[in-house]
ZAMARGU-4260 file (C-alpha; in steps of 0.2 Angstrom, whole numbers, plus 5000, padded with zeros to 4 digits):
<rodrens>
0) 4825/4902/4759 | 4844/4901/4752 | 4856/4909/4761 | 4864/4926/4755 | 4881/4921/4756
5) 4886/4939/4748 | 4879/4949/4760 | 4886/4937/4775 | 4904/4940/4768 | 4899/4958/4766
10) 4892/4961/4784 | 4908/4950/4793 | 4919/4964/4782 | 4908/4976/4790 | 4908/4967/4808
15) 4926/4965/4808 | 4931/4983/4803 | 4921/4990/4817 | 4925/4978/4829 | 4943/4981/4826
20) 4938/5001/4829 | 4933/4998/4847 | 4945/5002/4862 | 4931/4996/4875 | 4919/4983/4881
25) 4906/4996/4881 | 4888/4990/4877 | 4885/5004/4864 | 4900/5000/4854 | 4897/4983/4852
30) 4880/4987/4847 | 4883/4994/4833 | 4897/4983/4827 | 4884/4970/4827 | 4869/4977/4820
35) 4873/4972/4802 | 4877/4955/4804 | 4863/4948/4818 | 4848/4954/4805 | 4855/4945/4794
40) 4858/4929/4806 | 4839/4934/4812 | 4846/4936/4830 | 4837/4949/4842 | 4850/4950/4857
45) 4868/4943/4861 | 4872/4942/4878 | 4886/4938/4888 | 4888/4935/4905 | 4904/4936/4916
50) 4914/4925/4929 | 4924/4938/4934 | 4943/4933/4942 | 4946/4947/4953 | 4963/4952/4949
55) 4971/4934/4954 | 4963/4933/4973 | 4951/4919/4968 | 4934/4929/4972 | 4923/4928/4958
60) 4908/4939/4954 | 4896/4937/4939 | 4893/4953/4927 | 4879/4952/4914 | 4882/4964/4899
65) 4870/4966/4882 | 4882/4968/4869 | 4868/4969/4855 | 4849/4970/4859 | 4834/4975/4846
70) 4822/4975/4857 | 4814/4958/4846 | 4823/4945/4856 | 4812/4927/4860 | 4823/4924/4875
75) 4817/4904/4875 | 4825/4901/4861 | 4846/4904/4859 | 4866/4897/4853 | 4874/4899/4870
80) 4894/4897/4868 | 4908/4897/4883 | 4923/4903/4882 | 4939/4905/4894 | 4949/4921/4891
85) 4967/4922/4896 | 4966/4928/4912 | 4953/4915/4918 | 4936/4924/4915 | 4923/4913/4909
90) 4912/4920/4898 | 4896/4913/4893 | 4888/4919/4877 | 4870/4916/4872 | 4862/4923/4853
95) 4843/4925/4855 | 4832/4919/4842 | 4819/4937/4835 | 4805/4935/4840 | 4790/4926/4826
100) 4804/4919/4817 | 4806/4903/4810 | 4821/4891/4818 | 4836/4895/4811 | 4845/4883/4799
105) 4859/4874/4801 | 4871/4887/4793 | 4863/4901/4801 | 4867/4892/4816 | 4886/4887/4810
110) 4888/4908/4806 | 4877/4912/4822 | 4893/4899/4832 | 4907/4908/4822 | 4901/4926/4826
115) 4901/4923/4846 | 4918/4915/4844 | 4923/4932/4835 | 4915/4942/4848 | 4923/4932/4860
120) 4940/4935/4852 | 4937/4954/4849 | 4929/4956/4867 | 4943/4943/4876 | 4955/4957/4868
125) 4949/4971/4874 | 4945/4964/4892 | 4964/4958/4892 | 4968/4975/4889 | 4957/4986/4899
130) 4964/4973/4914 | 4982/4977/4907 | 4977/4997/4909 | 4968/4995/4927 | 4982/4987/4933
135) 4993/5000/4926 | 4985/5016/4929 | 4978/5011/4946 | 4982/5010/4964 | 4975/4994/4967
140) 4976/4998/4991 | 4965/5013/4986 | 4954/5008/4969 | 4959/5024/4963 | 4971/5030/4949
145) 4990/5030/4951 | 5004/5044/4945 | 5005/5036/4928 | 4987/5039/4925 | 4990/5056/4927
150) 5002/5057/4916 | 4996/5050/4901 | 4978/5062/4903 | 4990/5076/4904 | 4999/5072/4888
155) 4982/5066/4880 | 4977/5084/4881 | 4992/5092/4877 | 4991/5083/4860 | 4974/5090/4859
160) 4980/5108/4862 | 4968/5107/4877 | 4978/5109/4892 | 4978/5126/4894 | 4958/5122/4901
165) 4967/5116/4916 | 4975/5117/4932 | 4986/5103/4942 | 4987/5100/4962 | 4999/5091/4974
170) 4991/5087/4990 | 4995/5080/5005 | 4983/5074/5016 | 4984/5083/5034 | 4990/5076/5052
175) 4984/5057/5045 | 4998/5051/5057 | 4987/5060/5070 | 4971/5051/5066 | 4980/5032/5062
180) 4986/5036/5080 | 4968/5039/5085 | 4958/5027/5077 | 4970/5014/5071 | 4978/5013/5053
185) 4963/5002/5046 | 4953/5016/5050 | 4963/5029/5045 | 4965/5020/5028 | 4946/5018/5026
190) 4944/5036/5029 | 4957/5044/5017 | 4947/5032/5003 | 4932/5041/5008 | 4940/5056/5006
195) 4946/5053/4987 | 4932/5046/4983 | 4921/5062/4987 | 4936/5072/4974 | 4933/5059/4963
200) 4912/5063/4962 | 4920/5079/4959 | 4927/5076/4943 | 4922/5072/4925 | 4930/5060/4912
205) 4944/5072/4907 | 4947/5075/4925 | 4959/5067/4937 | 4963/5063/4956 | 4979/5050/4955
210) 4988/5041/4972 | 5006/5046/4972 | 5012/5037/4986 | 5005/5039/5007 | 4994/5050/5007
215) 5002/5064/4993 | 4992/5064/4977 | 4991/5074/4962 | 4974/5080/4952 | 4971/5087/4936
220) 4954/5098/4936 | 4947/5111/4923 | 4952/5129/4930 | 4933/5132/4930 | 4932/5120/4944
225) 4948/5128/4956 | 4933/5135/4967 | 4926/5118/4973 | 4942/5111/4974 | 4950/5121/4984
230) 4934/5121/4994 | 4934/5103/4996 | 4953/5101/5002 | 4950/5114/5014 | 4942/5102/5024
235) 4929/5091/5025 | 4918/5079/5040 | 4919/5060/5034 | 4911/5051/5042 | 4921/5034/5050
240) 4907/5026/5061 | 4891/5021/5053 | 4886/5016/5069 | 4889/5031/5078 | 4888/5040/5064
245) 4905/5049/5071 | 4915/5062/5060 | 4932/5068/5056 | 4937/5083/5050 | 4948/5079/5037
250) 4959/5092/5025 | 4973/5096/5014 | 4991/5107/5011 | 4993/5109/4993 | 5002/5117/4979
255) 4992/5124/4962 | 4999/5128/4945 | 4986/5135/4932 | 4993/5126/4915 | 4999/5139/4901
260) 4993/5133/4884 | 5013/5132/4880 | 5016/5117/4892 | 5024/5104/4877 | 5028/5089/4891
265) 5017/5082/4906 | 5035/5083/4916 | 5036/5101/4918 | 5019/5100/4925 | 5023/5087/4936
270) 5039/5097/4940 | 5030/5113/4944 | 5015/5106/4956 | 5026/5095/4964 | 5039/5111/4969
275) 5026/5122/4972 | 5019/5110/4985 | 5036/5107/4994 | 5037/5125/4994 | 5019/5126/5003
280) 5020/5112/5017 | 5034/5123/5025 | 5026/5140/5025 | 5017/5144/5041 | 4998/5149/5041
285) 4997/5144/5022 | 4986/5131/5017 | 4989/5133/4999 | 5002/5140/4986 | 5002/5143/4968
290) 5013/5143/4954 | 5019/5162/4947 | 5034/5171/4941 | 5038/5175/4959 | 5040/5156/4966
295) 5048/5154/4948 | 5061/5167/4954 | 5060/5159/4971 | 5064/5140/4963 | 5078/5145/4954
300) 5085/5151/4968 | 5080/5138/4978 | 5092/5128/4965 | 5108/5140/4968 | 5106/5138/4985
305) 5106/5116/4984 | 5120/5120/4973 | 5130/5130/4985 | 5125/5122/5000 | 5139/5108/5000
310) 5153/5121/4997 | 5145/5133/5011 | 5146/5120/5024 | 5165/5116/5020 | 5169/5135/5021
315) 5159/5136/5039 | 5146/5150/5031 | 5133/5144/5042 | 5137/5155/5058 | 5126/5153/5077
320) 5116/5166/5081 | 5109/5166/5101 | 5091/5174/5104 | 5090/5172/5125 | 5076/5167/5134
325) 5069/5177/5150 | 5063/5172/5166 | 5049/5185/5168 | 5048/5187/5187 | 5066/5190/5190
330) 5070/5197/5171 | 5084/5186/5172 | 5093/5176/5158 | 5085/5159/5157 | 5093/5149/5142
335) 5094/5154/5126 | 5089/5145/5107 | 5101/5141/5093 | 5098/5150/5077 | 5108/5149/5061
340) 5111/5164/5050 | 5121/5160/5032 | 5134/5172/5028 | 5139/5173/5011 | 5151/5187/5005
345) 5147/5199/5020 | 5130/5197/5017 | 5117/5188/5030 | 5102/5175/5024 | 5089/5172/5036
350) 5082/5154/5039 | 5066/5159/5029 | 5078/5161/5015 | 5087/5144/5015 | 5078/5133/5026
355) 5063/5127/5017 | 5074/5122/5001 | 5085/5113/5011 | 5071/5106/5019 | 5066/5096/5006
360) 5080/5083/5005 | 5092/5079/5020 | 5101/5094/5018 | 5093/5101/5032 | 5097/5084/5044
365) 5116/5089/5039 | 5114/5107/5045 | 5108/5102/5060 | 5120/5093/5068 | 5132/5107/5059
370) 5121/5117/5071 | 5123/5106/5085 | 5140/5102/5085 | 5146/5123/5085 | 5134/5127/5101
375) 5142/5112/5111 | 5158/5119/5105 | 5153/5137/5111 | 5147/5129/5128 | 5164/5120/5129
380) 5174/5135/5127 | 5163/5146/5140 | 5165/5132/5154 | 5183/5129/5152 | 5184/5150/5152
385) 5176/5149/5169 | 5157/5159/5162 | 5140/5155/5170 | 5131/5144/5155 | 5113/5143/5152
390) 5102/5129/5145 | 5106/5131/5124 | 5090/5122/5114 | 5095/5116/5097 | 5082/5114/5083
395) 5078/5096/5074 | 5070/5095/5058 | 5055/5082/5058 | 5065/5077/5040 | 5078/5065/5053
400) 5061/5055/5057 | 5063/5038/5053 | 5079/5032/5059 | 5078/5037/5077 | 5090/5026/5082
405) 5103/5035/5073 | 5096/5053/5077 | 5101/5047/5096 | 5113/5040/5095 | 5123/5056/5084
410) 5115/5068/5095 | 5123/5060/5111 | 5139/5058/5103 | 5139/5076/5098 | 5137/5080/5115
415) 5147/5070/5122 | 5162/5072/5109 | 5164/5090/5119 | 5162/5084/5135 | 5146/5095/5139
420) 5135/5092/5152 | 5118/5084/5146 | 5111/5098/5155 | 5116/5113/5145 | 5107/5105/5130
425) 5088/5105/5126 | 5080/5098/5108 | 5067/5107/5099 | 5056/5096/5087 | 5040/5107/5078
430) 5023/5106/5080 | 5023/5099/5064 | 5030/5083/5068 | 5010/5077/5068 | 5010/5069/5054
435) 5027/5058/5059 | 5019/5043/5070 | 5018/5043/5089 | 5029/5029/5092 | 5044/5037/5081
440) 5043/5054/5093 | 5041/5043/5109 | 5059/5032/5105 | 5067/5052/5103 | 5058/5060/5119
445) 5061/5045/5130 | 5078/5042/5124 | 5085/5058/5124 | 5077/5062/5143 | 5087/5046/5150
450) 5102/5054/5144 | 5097/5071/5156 | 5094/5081/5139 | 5076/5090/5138 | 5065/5091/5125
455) 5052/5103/5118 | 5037/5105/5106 | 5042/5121/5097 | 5028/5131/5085 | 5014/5124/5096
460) 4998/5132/5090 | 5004/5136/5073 | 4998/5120/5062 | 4982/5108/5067 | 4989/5105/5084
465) 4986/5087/5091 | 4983/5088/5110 | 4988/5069/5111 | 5006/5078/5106 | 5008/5084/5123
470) 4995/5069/5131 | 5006/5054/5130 | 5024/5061/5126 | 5034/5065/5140 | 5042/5082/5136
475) 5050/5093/5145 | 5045/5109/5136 | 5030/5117/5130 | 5034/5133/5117 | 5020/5139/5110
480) 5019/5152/5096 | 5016/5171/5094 | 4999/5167/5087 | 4993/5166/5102 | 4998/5183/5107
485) 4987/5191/5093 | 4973/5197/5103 | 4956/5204/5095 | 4942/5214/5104 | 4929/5204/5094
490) 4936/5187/5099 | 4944/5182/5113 | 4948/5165/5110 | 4966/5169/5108 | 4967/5172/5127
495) 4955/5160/5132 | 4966/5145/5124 | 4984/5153/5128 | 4977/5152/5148 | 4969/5134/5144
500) 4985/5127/5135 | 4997/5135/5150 | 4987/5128/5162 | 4987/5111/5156 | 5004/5109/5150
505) 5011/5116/5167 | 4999/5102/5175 | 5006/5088/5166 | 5023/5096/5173 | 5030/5105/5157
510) 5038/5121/5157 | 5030/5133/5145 | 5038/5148/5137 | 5031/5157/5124 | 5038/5164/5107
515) 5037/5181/5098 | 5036/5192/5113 | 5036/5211/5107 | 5026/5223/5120 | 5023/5226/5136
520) 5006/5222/5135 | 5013/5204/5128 | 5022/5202/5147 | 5008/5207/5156 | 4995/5194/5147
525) 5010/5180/5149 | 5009/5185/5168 | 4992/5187/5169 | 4989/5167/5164 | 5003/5160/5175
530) 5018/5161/5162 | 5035/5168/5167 | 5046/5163/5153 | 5047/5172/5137 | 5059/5173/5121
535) 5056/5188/5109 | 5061/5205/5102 | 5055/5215/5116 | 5071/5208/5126 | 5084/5204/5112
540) 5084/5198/5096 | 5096/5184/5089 | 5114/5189/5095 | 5131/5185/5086 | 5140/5174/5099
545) 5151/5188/5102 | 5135/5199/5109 | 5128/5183/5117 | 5144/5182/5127 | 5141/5201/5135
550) 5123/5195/5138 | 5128/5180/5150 | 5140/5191/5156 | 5127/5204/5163 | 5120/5190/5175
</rodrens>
């Protein structure tokens, strides 16, 4: 029988079209790109098989893929052609003769050659590419998809006017510095993938979860689906010992925005979730924080105040308040902590009102030693005017982590610049400096203490509290938060873990003084389990120097 050369040109035009259509090696697309063309060849199945080069470490793994099967195929009898793409895959392509038909003819077998060489160039394309796009949209430590990823799904639909279906997340991933300490980094590592992972069974197609960087990442889920992912971030046991079958409970703080079907730019989305979550790492008790016209208001002016920070310092707005500590046997003054209080225009802002922004870039590292260097000042002054000092604690944002060197060695050279005794100072470092390592806390702790200058864990209680916190660091120091104070005639556990944690810390020789004390009934529980130092409005609130000055004076 004569070949039909017309209707072979006609089906490469048709082959060639739809090939050029395609955007992926998928099995379906290639199978109907091919259908024209292989009954006229009389070919039942083209299969290829892969010798995958894994992204350039030399492992290679071999993938079998049907790129066009009737379901007529005589798998005896086949062309087989090899090709090399660029990135060093060798692909091995084999056209199977239909079954019952004759053997083809030589041009049969000339176009059935020329066809797996197209297909090879067509498929080699778009294998190029998808590697190009893995590469580029994914995070290659945790095999999942990077911040580029996310956005380009959020652009694709903005174009497609779907994003107002949407909501968008910044997480962070909760005390991991606490676990890599526990388990090792290897570990740690292993079970944040986990983690992902189970958001990522989550999720369909249009949906996202995308690595930004540590363990911060940023998802973009259907608002339908807020319920199961707020949910899941709230915590979950992964398991990290098949052996043992051991768990973890991990979870996360995160920030929400539900998408307006105005959004016009992936970066105002990025922009919002990203704020939303700085805002919601610093507030206490929260675990997340959405996006309204409130925290619109509060961004904005969260901007004036970065704006007018610089010029406030220089004008010395930033004035030290003194709340006193008491010594609860003798009700005598024991010390006292170092608060600031902004005055603007004859008009007071609270730490609540400026901290947190400031807290988010190392504004708040400058305001410290601000801090620091106006209390050993103030101590200077009431030693050379002859006044019985106490013990000042100053506050240290877990944002100077990561060069302790330098946080010692400025701390001592405050100190020391006014000549006061290492005794008089003590440094206050948050609960929440779990998720900065272990060894970062230790070089602070141990090398502020051989310089005579105590240390303590402020806020203990208030986040997911790491016992190995005040296990292996040597601090002098144990305050623990008001919230332990709450107490509930349904639930005793407040009481039962205030008298557990005083008990320990004072065995491992810390002091412990407790925050937020408001009522009598506050003193006589603190007695009650063995604690005699207390800091809260039921004695004093935060004085102005001049006040704080009387106060000493009393003693």
């Amino acid at each position: 029988m004569e070949f039909n050369e017309k209707e072979y040109s006609n089906s490469i035009d048709k082959f060639l079209m739809e090939m050029d259509k395609l955007s992926s090696t998928s099995d379906h697309d290639f199978s109907e790109a091919l259908y024209r063309l292989c009954r006229l060849l009389r070919v039942g199945a083209v299969h290829a098989t892969i010798y995958q080069n894994q992204l350039g470490n030399n492992s290679v793994s071999e993938l079998n893929i049907k790129l066009y099967d009737s379901g007529e195929a005589d798998y005896e009898r086949y062309v087989e052609k090899q090709e090399i793409t660029g990135i060093d895959d060798v692909i091995v392509f084999k056209a199977f003769r239909r079954l019952a038909d004759t053997p083809w003819t030589d041009t049969e077998n000339e176009k059935i050659n020329i066809m797996l060489h197209m297909i090879f160039v067509f498929y080699g394309r778009l294998r190029i590419s998808e590697q190009f796009k893995y590469i580029t949209y994914h995070d290659k430590e945790f095999d999942t998809y990077n911040e580029q990823y996310f956005f380009k799904m959020a652009k694709m639909h903005i174009e497609k006017n779907m994003i107002g279906s949407f909501g968008a997340c910044y997480f962070n991933i909760r005390r991991m510095s606490a676990v890599n300490q526990l388990l090792g980094r290897d570990c740690g590592t292993r079970i944040l993938v986990k983690y992902v992972k189970g958001i990522e069974k989550m999720l369909s197609e249009d949906e996202c979860v995308c690595r930004v960087n540590g363990d911060s990442f940023i998802m973009l889920f259907y608002k339908a689906r807020l319920g199961d992912v707020q949910n899941y971030l709230s915590g979950m046991e992964i398991e990290y010992n098949i052996h043992t079958h051991e768990k973890i409970q991990i979870s996360a703080v995160g920030g929400f925005v539900m998408i307006s079907e105005d959004i016009t730019s992936p970066e105002v989305i990025i922009d919002r979730v990203n704020q939303t979550f700085n805002i919601a790492k610093n507030v206490k008790n929260e675990q997340f924080l959405f996006y309204d016209d409130d925290l619109n208001v509060q961004l904005k002016n969260s901007k004036i105040i970065e704006t007018k920070f610089p010029q406030a310092m220089l004008d010395e707005e930033f004035v030290v308040y003194y709340q006193p500590k008491v010594h609860l046997k003798e009700y005598r003054l024991a010390g006292a902590e170092a608060l600031c209080r902004w005055v603007h225009k004859g008009e007071i802002m609270y730490p609540s009102e400026f901290v947190p922004t400031l807290e988010q870039s190392q504004s708040i590292c400058r305001l410290d030693f601000y801090m620091l260097e106006h209390v050993c000042a103030d101590i200077r002054k009431w030693l050379d005017e002859g006044r019985e000092v106490v013990k000042i604690s100053v506050n240290m944002s877990r944002r100077h982590m990561g060069d302790t060197t330098g946080l010692l060695k400025r701390i001592i050279s405050i100190i020391d610049k006014y000549n006061v005794p290492h005794e008089y100072i003590e440094i206050e470092l948050t609960e929440t400096t779990t998720d900065v390592s272990f060894s970062e806390l230790r070089e602070i702790v141990t090398g502020l203490q051989k310089q005579g200058i105590s240390t303590s864990v402020d806020d203990f209680g208030v986040g997911y509290s790491s016992l190995n916190l005040i296990k292996e660091l040597p601090w002098n120091v144990l305050k623990i938060d008001k919230c332990f104070l709450e107490q509930n005639d349904d639930d005793m556990g407040n009481n039962v873990m205030l008298k557990h944690v005083i008990a320990m810390a004072q065995e491992l020789g810390m002091e412990v003084i407790v925050e937020g004390v408001e009522t009598i009934e506050h003193i006589k529980l603190l007695k009650e389990n063995n604690c005699y130092l207390a800091q809260g409005f039921y004695f004093d609130e935060p004085l102005p120097k001049s006040e704080f000055i009387q106060r000493m004076s009393k003693e």
